[in-house]
N, C-alpha and C positions, 0 to 999 in steps of 0.2 A: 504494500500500500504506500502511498507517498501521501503524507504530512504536510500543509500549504498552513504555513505561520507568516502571520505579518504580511500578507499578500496586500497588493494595492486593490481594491474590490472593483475600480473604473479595469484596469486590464483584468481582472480574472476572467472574465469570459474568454477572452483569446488563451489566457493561459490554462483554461479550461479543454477548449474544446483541443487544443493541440497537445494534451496530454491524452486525450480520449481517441483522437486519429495514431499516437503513438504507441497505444495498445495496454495503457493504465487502463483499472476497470476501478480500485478499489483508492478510495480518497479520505480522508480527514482532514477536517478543521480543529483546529487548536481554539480552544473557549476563550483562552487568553488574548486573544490575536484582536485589533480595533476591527467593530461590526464584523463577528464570527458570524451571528443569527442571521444578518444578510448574505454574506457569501454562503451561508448552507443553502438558502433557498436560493439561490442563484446557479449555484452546483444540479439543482433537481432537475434543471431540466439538460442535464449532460447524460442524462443515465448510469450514473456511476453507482455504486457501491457503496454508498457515503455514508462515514460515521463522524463524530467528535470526539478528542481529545482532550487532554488537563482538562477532567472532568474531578472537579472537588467541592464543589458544593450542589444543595439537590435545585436548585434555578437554576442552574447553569446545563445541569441533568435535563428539567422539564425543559428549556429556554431549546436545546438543542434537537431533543425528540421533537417539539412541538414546528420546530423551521425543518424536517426530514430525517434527522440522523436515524439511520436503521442500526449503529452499534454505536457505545460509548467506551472509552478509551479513558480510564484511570491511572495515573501514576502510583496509585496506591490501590487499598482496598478501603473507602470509607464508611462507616456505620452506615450510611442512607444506600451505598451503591449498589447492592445486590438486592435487596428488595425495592428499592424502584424500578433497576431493568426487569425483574420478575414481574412487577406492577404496569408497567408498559408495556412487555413483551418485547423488548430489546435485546439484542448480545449486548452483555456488557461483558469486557475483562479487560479484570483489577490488573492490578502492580505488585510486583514483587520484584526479592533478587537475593533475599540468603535463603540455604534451602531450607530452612526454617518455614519461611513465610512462602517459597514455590508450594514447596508438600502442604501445606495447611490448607491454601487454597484448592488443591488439587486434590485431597481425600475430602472437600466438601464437594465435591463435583463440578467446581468451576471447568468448564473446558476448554477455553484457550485462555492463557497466560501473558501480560505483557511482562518482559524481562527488562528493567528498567532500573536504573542507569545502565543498557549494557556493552557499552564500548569500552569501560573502563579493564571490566574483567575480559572481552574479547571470546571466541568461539571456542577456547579448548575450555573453558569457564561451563556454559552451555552442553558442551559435550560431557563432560563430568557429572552436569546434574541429572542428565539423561542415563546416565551408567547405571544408578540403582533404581531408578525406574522411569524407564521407556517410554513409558504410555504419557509421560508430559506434550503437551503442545504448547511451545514456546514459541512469541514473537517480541524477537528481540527490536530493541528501539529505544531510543536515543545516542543522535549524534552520529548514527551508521553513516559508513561511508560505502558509495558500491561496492570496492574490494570486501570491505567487510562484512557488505548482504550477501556477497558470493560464499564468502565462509562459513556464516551464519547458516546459511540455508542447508551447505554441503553436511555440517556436524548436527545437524538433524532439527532445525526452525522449520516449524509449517507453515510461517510467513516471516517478512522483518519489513520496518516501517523504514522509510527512507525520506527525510523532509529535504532540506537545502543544497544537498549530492545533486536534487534534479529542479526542482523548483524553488530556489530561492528568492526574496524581496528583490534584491537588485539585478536579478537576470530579467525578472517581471517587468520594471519601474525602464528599465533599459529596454524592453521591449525584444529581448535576445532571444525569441520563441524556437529559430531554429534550432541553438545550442541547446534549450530545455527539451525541443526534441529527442535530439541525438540523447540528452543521458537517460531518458525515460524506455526510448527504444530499449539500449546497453542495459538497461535494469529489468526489460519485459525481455530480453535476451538470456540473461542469467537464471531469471527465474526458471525458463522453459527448458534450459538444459538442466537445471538439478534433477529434476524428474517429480513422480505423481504423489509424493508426500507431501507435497506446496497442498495448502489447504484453501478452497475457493469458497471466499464468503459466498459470492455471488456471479453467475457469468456476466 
């Protein structure tokens, strides 16, 4: 999925649709980001897969369900977060990142996982926590870089979020659509080669 923080909302439409001709299906907005609730509903009519992200408080929960998000995206796990997605009927997944808190979330039946901070600890981190038990569905995110969605994915992630690697503010505000092409392709490229464990929110 690719993460659009801080986007200018006058070009997101271009930076929209020329992600969606480069073969992105699945999008997030960032709650934090100025007029997120506008860019989602602006995003609907792209057809994408669209969720929200730094979701931590429950306004910011309803604020994003209510402009289309079909999944929410936590850096954490907050008291409100799991029974509101249950309340709504949303994917939601939380945060985590000691196996502490992976395993906790994952023997309540959470089913995908965001791994978060996870650049710091990097893919062999990931692949360690998959060792005693496999059945994790980890998507790693923040800070990835494509080399490092390529790793991510290869040590067993059934997705990784990729924000400013492809669409960043100043490629947008510059209007450099081509170049945000080319990394979007390279990133629906990688995906396609790890093979059929990449997990599809949505065609």
């Amino acid at each position: 999925m690719v993460i659009l923080r801080g986007l200018s909302t006058d070009r997101l439409p271009q930076a929209a649709q020329v992600l969606r001709e480069s073969g992105i299906r699945v999008v997030e907005v960032a709650m934090n980001s100025p007029q997120a609730v506008r860019q989602l509903r602006l995003l609907r009519d792209f057809n994408f897969c669209l969720g929200a992200g730094t979701i931590l408080s429950k306004d910011d929960a309803h604020a994003a369900v209510d402009a289309g998000a079909e999944f929410l995206f936590s850096p954490t796990d907050p008291p409100f977060f799991r029974p509101f997605c249950e309340q709504r009927r949303v994917l939601g997944i939380p945060g985590a990142l000691t196996p502490s808190e992976v395993y906790s979330l994952y023997s309540s039946g959470i089913p995908y996982i965001k791994l978060f901070p996870a650049m710091p600890l990097g893919s062999s981190y990931l692949r360690q926590l998959l060792g005693p038990c496999p059945g994790l569905q980890l998507i790693p995110t923040g800070g990835v870089t494509l080399p490092a969605a390529e790793q991510f994915l290869a040590a067993g992630a059934v997705a990784v979020a990729v924000g400013s690697e492809i669409a960043s503010p100043e490629l947008v505000v510059a209007q450099r659509f081509q170049e945000i092409a080319e990394r979007a392709r390279a990133f629906v490229s990688l995906v396609e080669k790890v093979g059929p464990h990449v997990v599809r929110l949505r065609s």
